[in-house]
C-alpha positions as CSV (number, residue, x, y, z in Angstrom):
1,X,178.3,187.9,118.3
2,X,176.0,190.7,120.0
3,X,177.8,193.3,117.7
4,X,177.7,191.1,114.1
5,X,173.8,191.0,115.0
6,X,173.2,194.6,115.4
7,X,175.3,195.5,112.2
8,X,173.1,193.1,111.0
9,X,169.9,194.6,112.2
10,X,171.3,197.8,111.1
11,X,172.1,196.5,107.0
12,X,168.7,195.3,107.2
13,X,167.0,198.3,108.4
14,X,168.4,200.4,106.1
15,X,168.1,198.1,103.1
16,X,164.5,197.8,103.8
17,X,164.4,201.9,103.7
18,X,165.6,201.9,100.7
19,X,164.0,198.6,98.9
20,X,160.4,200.3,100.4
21,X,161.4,204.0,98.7
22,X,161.7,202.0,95.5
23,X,158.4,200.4,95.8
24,X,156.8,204.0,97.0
25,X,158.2,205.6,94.1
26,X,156.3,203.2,91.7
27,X,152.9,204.0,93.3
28,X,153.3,207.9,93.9
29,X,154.7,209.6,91.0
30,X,154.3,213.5,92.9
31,X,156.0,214.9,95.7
32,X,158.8,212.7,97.3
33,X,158.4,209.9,94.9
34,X,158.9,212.1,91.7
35,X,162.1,213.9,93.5
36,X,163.4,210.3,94.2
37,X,162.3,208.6,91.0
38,X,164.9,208.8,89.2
39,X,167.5,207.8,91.7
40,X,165.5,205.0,93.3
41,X,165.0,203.9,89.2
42,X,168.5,203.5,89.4
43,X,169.1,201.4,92.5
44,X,166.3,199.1,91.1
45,X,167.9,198.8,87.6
46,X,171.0,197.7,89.8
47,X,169.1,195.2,92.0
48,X,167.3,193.3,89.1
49,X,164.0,194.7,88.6
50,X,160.8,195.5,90.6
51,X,160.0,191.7,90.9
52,X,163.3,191.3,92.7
53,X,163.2,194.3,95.1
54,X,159.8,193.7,96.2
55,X,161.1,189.7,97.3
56,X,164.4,191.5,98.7
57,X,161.7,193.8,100.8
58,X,159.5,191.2,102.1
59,X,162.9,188.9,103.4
60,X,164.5,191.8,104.7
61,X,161.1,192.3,106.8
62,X,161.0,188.7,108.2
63,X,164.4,189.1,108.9
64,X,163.6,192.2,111.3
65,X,160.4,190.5,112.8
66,X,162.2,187.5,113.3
67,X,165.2,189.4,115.0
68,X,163.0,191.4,117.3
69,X,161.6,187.9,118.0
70,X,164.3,185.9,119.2
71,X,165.9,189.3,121.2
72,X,162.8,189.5,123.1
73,X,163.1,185.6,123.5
74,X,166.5,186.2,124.9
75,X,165.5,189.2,127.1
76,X,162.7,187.3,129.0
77,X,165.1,184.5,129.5
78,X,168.0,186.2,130.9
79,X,165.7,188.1,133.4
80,X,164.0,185.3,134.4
81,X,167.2,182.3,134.6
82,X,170.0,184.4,134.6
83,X,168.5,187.4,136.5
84,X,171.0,189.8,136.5
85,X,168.4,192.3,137.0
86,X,169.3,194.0,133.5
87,X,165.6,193.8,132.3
88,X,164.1,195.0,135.7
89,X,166.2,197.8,135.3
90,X,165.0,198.4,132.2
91,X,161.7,198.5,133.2
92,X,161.6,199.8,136.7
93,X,164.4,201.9,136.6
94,X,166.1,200.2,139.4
95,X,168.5,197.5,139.4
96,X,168.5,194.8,142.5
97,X,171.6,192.9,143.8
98,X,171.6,190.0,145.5
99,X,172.8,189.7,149.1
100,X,175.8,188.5,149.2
């Protein structure tokens, strides 16, 4: 499950690259956006239209804010119920182990 969600993550990321180079292209017509006009043009054509890609954008960005959510939500409660000491690593660099 832990590796569906990060190839997840990792669709959305870069979808939301590309759906925001189509909306930068729209607003800056020198520079990067008229080297990647045409071929962003292109994707959008493909997608629908503007209307589309900018709905696509904003779901693809709650879907990242709600991921980093709910993996922080999972991160607290393993170090605090589980306490493995995975997180404290993370933090403190050092990992405790319980006497056994």
């Amino acid at each position: 499950m832990q590796f569906l969600a990060y190839v997840l993550f990792y669709v959305m990321a870069f979808s939301l690259i590309v759906t925001g180079l189509i909306l930068y292209v729209h607003v800056y017509h020198e520079g990067l956006g008229g080297l990647l006009y045409e071929p962003m043009r292109s994707i959008e054509v493909m997608l629908g239209g503007l209307a589309f890609v900018r709905e696509l954008h904003h779901m693809l960005m709650w879907g990242v804010i709600l991921f980093i959510a709910i993996h922080i939500y999972i991160a607290v409660y393993n170090a605090i119920f589980i306490r493995e000491g995975t997180i404290d690593a993370i933090i403190s660099g050092i990992k405790w182990h319980k006497r056994v």
